[in-house]
PAZAPA-4460 file (N, C-alpha, C; in steps of 0.05 Angstrom, whole numbers, plus 32768, in hexadecimal, padded with zeros to 4 digits):
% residues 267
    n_x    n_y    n_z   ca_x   ca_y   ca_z    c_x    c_y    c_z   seq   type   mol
   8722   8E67   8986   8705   8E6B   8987   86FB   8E77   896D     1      X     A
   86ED   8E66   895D   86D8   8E75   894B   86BE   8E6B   8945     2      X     A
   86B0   8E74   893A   868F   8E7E   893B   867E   8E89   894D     3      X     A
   8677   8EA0   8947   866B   8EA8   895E   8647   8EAE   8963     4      X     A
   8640   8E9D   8970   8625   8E95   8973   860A   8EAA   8982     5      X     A
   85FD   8EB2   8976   85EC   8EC4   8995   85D2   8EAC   899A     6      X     A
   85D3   8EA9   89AC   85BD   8E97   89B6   85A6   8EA1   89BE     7      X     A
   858E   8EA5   89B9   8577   8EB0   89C2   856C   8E98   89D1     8      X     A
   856A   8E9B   89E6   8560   8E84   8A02   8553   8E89   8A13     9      X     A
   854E   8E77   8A23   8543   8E7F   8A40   8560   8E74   8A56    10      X     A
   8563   8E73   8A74   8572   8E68   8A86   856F   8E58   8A90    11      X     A
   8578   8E43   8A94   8576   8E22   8AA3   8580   8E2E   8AB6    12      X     A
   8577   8E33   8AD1   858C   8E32   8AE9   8597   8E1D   8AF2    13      X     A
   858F   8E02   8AEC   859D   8DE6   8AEC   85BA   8DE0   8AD7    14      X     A
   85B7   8DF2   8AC6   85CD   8DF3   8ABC   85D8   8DEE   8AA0    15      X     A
   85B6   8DD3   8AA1   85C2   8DC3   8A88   85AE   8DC7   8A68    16      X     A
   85AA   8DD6   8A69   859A   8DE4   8A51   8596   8DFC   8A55    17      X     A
   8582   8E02   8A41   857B   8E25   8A3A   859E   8E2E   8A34    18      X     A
   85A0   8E44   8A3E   85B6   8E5B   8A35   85CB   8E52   8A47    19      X     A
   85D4   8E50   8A64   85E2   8E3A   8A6E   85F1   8E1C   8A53    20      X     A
   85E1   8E0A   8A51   85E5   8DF4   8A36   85F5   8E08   8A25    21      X     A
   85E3   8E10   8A15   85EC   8E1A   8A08   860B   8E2C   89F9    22      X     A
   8607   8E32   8A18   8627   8E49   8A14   8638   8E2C   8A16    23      X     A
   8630   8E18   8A31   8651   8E0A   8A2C   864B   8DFF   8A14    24      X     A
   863C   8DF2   8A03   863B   8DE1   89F1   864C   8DF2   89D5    25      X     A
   8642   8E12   89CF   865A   8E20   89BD   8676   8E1F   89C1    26      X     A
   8677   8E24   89E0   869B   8E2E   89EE   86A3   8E0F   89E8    27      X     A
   8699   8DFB   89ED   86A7   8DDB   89ED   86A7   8DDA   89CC    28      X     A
   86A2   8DDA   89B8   86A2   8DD8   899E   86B5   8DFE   8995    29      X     A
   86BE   8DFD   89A2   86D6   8E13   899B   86C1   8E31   8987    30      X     A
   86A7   8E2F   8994   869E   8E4C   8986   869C   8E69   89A0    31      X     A
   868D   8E79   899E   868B   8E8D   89B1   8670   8E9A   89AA    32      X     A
   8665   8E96   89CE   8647   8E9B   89C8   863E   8EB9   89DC    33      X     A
   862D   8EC9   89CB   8623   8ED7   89DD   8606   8ED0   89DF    34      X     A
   85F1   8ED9   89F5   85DB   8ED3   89F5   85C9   8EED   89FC    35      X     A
   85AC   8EE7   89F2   8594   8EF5   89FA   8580   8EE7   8A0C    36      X     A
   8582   8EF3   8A24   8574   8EDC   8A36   8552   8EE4   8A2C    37      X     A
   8547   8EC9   8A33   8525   8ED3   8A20   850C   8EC8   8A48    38      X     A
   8528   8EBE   8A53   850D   8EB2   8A67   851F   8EA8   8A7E    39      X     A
   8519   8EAA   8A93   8521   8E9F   8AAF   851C   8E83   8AB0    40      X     A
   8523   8E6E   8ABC   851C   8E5D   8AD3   8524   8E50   8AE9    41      X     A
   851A   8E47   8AF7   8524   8E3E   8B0D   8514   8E1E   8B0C    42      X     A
   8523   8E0B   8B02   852C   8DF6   8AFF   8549   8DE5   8B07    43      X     A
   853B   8DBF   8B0A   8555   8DBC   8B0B   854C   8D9A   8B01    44      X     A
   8557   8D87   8B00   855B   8D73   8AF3   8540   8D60   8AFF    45      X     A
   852D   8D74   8B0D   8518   8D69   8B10   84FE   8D77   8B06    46      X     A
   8506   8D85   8B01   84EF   8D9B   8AEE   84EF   8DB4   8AEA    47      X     A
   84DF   8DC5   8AE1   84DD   8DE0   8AE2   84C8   8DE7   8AF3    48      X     A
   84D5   8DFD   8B0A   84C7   8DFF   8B24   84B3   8E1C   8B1B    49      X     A
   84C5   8E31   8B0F   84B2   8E4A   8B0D   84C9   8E4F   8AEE    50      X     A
   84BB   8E62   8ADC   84BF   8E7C   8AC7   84B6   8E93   8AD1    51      X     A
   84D2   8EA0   8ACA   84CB   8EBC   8AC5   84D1   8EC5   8AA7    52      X     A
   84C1   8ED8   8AA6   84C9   8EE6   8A7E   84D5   8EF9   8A85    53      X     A
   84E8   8EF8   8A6C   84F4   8F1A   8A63   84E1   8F29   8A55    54      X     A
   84E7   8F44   8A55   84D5   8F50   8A4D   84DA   8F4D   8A39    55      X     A
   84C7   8F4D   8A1E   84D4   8F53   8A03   84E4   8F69   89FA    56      X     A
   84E0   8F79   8A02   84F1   8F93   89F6   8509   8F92   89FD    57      X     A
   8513   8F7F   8A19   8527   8F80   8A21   8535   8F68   8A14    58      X     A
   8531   8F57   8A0B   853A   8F3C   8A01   8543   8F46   89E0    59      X     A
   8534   8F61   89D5   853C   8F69   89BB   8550   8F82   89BF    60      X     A
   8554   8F85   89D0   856F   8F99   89D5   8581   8F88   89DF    61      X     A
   8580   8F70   89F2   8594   8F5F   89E9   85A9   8F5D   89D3    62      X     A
   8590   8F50   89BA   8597   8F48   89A2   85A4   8F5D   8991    63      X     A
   8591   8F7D   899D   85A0   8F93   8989   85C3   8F95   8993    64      X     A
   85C3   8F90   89AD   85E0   8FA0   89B4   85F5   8F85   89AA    65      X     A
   85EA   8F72   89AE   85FC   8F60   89A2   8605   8F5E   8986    66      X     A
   85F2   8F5C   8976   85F6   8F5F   8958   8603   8F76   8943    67      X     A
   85FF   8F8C   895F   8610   8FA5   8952   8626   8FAA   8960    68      X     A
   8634   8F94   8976   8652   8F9C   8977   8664   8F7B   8971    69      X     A
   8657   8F67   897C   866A   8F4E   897D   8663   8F46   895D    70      X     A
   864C   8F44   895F   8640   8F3A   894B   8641   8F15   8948    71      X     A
   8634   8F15   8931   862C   8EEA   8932   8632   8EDD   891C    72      X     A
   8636   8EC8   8917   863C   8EB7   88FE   8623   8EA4   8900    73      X     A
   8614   8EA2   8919   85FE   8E90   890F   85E8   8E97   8931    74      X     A
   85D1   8E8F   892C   85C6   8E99   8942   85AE   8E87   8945    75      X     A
   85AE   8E7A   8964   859B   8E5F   8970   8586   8E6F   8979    76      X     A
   856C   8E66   897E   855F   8E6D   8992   854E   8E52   899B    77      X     A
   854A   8E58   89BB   853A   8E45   89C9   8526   8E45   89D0    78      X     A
   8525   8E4A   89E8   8510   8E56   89F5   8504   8E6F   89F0    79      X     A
   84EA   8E71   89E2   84DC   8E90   89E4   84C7   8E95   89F3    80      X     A
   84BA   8E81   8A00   84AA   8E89   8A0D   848A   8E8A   8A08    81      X     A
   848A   8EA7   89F6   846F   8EB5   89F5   8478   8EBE   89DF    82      X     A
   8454   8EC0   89D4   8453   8ED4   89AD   8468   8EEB   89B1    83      X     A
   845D   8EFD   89C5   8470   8F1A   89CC   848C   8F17   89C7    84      X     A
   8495   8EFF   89DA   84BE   8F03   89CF   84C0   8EF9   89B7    85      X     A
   84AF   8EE7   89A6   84B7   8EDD   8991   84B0   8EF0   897F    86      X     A
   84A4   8EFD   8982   849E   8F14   8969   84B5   8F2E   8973    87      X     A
   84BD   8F2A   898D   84D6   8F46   898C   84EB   8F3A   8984    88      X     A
   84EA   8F21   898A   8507   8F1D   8980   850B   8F13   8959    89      X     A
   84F3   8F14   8954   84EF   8F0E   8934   84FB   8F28   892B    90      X     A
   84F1   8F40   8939   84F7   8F5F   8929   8509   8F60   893A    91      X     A
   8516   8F55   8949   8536   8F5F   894B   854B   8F52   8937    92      X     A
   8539   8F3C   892D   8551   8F2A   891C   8553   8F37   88F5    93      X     A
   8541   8F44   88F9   853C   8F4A   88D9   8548   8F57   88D1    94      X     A
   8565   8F6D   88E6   8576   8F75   88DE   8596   8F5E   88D0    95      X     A
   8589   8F3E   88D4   85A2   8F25   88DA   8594   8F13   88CC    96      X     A
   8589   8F15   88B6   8579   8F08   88A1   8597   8EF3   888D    97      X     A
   859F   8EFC   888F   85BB   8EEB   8881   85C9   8EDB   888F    98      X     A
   85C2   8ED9   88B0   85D0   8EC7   88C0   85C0   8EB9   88C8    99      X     A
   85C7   8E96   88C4   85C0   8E82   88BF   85B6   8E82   88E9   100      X     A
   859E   8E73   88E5   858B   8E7A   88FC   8583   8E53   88FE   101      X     A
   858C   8E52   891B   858A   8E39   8927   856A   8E38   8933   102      X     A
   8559   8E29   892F   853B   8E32   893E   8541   8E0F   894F   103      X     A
   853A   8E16   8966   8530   8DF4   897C   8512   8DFF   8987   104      X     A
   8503   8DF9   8980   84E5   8E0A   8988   84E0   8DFC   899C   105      X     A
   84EE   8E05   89B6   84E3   8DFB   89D1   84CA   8E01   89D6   106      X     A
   84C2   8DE9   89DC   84A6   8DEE   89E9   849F   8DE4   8A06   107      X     A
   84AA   8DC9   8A07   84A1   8DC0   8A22   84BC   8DB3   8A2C   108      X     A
   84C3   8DB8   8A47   84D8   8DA7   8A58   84D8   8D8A   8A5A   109      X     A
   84EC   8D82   8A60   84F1   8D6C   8A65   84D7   8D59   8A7B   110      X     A
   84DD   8D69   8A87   84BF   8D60   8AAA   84A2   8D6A   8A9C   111      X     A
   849D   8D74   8A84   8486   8D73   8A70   847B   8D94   8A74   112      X     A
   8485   8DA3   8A88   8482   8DC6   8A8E   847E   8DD1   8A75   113      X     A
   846D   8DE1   8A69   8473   8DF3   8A55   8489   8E03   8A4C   114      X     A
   8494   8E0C   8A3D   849E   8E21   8A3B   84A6   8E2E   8A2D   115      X     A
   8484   8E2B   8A18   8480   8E42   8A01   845C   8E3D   8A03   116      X     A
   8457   8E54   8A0A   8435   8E56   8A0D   842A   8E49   89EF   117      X     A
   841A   8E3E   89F0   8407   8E39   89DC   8401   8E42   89C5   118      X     A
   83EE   8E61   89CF   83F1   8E71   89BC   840A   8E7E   89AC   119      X     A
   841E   8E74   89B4   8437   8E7E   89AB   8444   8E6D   8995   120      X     A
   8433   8E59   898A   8445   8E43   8977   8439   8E4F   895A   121      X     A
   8426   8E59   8957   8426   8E61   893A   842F   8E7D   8935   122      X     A
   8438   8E88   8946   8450   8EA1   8944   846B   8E92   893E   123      X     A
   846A   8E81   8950   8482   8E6D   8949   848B   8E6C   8930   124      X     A
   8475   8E5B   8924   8476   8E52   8903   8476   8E6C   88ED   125      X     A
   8465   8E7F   88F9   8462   8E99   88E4   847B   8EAB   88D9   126      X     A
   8487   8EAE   88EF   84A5   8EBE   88F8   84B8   8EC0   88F8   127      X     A
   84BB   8EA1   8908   84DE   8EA4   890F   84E3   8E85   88F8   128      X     A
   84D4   8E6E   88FF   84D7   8E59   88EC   84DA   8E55   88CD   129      X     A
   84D1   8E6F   88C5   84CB   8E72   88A9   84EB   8E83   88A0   130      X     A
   84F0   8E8F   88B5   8510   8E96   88AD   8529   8E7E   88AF   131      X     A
   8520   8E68   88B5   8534   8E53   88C5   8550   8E4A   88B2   132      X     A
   8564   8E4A   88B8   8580   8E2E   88AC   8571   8E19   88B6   133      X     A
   856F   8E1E   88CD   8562   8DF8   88D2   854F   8DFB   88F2   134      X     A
   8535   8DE6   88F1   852D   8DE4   890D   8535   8DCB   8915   135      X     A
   852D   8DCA   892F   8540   8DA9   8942   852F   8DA3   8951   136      X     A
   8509   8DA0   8948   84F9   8D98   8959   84FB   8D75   8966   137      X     A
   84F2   8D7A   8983   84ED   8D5D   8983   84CF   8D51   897B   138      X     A
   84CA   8D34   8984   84B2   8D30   897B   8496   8D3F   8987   139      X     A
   8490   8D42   899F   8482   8D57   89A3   8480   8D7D   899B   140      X     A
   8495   8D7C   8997   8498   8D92   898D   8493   8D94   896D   141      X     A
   8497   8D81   895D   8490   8D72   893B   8474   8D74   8941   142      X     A
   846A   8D6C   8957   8449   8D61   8955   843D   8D78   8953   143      X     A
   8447   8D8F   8964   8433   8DA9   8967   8434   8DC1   8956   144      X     A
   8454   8DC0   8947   8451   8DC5   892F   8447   8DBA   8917   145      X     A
   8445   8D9D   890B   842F   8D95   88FA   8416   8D90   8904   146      X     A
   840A   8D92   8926   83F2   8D83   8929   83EB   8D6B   8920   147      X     A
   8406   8D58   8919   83FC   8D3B   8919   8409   8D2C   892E   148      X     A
   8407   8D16   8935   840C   8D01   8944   8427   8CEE   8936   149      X     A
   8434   8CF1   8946   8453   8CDD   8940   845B   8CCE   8947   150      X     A
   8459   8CB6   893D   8458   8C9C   8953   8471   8C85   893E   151      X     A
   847B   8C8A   8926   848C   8C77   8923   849A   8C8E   890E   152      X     A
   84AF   8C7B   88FD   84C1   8C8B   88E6   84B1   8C93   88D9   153      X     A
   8498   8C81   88D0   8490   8C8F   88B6   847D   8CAB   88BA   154      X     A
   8474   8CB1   88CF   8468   8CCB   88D9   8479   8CDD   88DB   155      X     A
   8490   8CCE   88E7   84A5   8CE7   88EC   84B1   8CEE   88D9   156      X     A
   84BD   8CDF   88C3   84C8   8CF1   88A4   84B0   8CFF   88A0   157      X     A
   8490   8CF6   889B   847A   8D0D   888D   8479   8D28   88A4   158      X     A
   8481   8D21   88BC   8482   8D42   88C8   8499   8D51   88C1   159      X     A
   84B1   8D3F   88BC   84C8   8D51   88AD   84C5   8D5F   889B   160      X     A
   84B3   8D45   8882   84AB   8D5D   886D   8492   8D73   8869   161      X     A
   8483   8D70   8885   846F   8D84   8886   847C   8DA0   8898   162      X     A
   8495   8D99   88A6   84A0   8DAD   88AB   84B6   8DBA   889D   163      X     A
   84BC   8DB0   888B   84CC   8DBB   886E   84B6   8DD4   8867   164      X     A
   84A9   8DCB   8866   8491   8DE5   8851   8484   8DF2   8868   165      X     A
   8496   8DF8   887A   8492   8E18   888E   84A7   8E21   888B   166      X     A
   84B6   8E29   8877   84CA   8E31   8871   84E9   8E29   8873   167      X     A
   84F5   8E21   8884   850E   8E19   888C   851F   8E11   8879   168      X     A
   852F   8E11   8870   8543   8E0C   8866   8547   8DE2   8868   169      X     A
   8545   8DEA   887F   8550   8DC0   8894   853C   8DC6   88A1   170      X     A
   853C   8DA5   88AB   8524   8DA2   88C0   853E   8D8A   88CD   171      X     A
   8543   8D87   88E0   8542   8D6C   88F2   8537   8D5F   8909   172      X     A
   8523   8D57   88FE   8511   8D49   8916   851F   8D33   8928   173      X     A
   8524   8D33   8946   8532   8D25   895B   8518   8D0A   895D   174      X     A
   8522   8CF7   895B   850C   8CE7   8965   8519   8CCF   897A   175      X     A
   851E   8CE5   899C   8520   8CD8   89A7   850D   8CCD   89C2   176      X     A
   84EE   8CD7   89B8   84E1   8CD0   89C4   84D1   8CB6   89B9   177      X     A
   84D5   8CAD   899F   84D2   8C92   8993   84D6   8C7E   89AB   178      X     A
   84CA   8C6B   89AA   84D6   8C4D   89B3   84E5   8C3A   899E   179      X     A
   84F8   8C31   89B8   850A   8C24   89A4   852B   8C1D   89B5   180      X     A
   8537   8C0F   899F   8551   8C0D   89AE   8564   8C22   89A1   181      X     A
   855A   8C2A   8986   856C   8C3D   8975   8558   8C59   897D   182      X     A
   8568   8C6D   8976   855F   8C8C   8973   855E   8C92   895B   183      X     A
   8551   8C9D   894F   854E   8C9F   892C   8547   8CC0   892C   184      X     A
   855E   8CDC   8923   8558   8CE8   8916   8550   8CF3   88F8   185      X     A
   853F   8D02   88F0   853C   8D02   88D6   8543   8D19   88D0   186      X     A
   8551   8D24   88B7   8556   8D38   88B2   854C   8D37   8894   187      X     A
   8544   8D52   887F   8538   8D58   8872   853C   8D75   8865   188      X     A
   8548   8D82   8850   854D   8D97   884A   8546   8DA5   882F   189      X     A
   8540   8DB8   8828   8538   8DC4   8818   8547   8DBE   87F4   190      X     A
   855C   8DAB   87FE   8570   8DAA   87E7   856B   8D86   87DF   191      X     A
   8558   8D7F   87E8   8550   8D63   87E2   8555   8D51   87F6   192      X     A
   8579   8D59   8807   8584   8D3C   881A   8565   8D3A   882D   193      X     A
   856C   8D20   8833   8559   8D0F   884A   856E   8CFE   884F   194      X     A
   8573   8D00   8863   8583   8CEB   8876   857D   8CE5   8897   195      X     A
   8582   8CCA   889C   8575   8CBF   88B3   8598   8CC1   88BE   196      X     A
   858F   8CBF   88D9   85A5   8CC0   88F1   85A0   8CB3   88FE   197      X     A
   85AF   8C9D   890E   859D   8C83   891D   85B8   8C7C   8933   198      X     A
   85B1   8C81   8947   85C9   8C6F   8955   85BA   8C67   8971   199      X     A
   85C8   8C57   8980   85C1   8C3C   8993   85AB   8C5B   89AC   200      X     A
   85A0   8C50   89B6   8592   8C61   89CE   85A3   8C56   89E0   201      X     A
   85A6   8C6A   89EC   85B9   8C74   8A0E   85A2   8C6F   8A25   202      X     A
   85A9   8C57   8A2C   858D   8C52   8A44   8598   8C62   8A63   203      X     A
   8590   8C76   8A64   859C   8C93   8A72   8583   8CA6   8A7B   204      X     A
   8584   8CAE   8A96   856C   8CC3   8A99   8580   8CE3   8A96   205      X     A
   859A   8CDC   8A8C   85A8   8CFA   8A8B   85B0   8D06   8A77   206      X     A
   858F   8D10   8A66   858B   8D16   8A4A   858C   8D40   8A52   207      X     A
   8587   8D49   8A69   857D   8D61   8A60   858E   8D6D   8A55   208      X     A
   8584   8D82   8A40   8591   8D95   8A2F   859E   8D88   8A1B   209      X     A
   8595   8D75   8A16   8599   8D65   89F7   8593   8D7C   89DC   210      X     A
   857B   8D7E   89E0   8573   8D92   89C8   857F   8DAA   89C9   211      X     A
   857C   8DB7   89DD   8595   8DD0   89D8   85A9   8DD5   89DB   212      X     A
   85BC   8DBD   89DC   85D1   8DB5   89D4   85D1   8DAB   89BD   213      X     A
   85C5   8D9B   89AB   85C9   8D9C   8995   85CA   8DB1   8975   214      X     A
   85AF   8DBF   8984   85AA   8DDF   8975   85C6   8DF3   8973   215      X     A
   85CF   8DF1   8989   85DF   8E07   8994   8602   8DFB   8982   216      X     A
   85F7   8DE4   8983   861A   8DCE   8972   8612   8DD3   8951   217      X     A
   85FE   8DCA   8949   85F7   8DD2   892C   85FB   8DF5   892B   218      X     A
   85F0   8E01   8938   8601   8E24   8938   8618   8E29   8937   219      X     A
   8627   8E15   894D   8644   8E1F   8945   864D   8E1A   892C   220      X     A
   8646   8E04   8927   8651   8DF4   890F   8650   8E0D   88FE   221      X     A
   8635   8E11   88F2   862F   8E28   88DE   863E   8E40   88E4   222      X     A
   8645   8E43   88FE   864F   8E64   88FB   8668   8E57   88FB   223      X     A
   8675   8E43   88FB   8691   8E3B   88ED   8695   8E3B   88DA   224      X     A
   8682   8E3C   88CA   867E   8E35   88AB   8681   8E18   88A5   225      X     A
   8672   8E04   88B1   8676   8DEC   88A7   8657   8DF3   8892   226      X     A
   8654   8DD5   887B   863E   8DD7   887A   862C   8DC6   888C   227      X     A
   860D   8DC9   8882   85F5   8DCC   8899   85F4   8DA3   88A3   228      X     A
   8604   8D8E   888D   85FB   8D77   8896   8619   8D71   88A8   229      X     A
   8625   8D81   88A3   8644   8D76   88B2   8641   8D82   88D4   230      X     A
   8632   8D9A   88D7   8635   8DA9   88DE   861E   8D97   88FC   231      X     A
   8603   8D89   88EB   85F5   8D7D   88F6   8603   8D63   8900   232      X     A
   8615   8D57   88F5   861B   8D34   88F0   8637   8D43   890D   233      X     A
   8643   8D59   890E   8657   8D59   892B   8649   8D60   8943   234      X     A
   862B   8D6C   893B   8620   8D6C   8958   8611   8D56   8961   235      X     A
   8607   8D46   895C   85FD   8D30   8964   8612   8D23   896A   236      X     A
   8629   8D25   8962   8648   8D0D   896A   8642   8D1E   897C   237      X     A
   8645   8D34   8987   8649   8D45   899B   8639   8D3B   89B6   238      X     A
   8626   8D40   89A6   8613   8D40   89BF   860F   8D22   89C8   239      X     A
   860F   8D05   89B6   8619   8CF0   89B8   8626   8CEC   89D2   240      X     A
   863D   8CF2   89CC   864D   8CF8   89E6   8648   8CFF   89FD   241      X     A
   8644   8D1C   8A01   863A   8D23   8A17   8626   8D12   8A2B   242      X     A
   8617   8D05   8A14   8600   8CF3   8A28   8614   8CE2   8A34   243      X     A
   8622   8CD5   8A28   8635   8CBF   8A29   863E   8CBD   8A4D   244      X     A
   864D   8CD6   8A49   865E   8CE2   8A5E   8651   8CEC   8A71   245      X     A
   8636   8CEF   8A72   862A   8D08   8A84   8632   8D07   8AA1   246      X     A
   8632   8D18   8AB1   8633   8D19   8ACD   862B   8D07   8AD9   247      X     A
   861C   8D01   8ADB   85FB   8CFC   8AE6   85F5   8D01   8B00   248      X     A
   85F0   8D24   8AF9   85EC   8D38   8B19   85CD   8D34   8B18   249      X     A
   85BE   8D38   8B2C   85A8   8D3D   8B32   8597   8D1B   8B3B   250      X     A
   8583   8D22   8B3A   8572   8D08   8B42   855D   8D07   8B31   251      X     A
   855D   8D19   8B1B   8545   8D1C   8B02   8555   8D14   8AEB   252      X     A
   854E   8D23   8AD8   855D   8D24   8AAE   8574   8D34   8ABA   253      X     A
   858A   8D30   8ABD   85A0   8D37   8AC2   85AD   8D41   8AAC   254      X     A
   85BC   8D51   8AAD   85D1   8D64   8A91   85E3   8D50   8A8E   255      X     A
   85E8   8D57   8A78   85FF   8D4D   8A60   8618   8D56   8A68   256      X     A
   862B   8D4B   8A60   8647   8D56   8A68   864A   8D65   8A4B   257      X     A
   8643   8D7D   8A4E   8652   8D8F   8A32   866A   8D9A   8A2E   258      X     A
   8675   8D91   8A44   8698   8D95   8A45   86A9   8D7B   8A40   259      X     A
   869D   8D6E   8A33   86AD   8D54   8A26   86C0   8D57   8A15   260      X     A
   86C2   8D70   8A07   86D9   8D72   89F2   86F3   8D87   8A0A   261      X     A
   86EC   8D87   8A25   86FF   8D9F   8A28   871E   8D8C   8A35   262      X     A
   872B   8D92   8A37   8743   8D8A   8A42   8752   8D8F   8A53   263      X     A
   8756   8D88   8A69   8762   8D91   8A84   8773   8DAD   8A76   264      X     A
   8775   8DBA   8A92   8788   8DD3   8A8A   8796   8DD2   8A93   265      X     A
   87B4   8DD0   8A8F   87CE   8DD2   8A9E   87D8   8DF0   8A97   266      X     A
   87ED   8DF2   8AAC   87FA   8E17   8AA9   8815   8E13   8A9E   267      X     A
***
């Protein structure tokens, strides 16, 4: 086991995203994750039924007790919610300014539920984005950070490079809400690369926790020390997979199998 990840999240009680995803998606890619829970729910592969919040103060003593005994090689966050946890957990991180910081700026669920208030996206951008290694928005989530409309490639590279200049280091915009028979990510970094990622669409309703499974695989990567395009180019094989394989529990967006890399255990 190496790299060790702290995940700042919320909880899927379904299983297959938020902090749940997340942890198996490090433990299956051979890293070790601790987490700061940022938000409750009670969901399941048919939607999000109710949230509850953490308090902020308590979501940044999370982060303090973790960082001053296990400590991290790289650190995701998901779910925040509200301005309040994103600004506690901004001044909890400013002590971890040198460790490369995974941002997925959840905003809305899968079944279309919120789950980052409104007023909470230009705290978003002010804060925590402007410290970023890399964000992993999808296209709605691209849209509400640039306020434009995304409707083919060529909109979606100009939101890559309008979200370059909110600071980040990387941007990789998911564009799997495009139509089409291919899925086309874009990626974009501060060091000039632009590279497209394209492979066949999985005609599948058992996508949930795609995105924070991929955040959480580009983390490990980094706190393995790969670099940031290798690091991106094994979690998409990753997560690739997982769709591939999924369960397919539920009767909604069903979870991913994120235990695809594990291997029976014999004694």
């Amino acid at each position: 086991m190496q790299g060790r990840v702290l995940v700042i999240a919320g909880s899927d009680s379904g299983g297959g995203a938020g902090i749940q995803g997340d942890i198996k998606t490090i433990t299956a890619l051979d890293g070790y994750a601790a987490t700061a829970v940022t938000a409750l729910t009670a969901q399941n592969t048919r939607g999000v039924a109710a949230v509850e919040a953490v308090a902020p103060d308590f979501v940044a003593k999370q982060i303090d007790v973790i960082l001053s005994d296990i400590g991290a090689d790289a650190i995701k966050t998901g779910m925040l919610h509200n301005t309040e946890v994103i600004e506690a957990v901004c001044d909890a991180l400013e002590v971890a300014t040198s460790i490369p910081l995974v941002v997925d700026p959840v905003m809305v669920a899968k079944g279309k539920e919120r789950l980052l208030d409104v007023e909470a996206v230009a705290t978003l951008k002010r804060r925590l984005i402007v410290g970023a290694r890399i964000i992993t928005p999808n296209l709605p989530e691209a849209e509400a950070l640039t306020g434009m409309q995304i409707d083919d490639l060529e909109t979606m590279q100009h939101a890559a490079e309008m979200l370059i200049t909110l600071g980040p280091k990387a941007v990789l915009v998911k564009g799997g809400h495009l139509a089409g028979n291919a899925v086309t990510d874009i990626y974009i970094d501060d060091d000039g690369h632009n590279e497209r990622f394209v492979n066949p669409r999985i005609n599948t309703l058992h996508t949930h926790g795609t995105g924070c499974a991929l955040a959480s695989a580009i983390a490990t990567g980094l706190a393995q020390g790969m670099q940031m395009l290798d690091a991106v180019r094994r979690a998409r094989a990753y997560v690739h997979k997982a769709i591939l394989s999924a369960p397919g529990l539920g009767s909604g967006h069903g979870p991913l199998n994120h235990a695809h890399t594990v291997t029976k255990f014999t004694e």
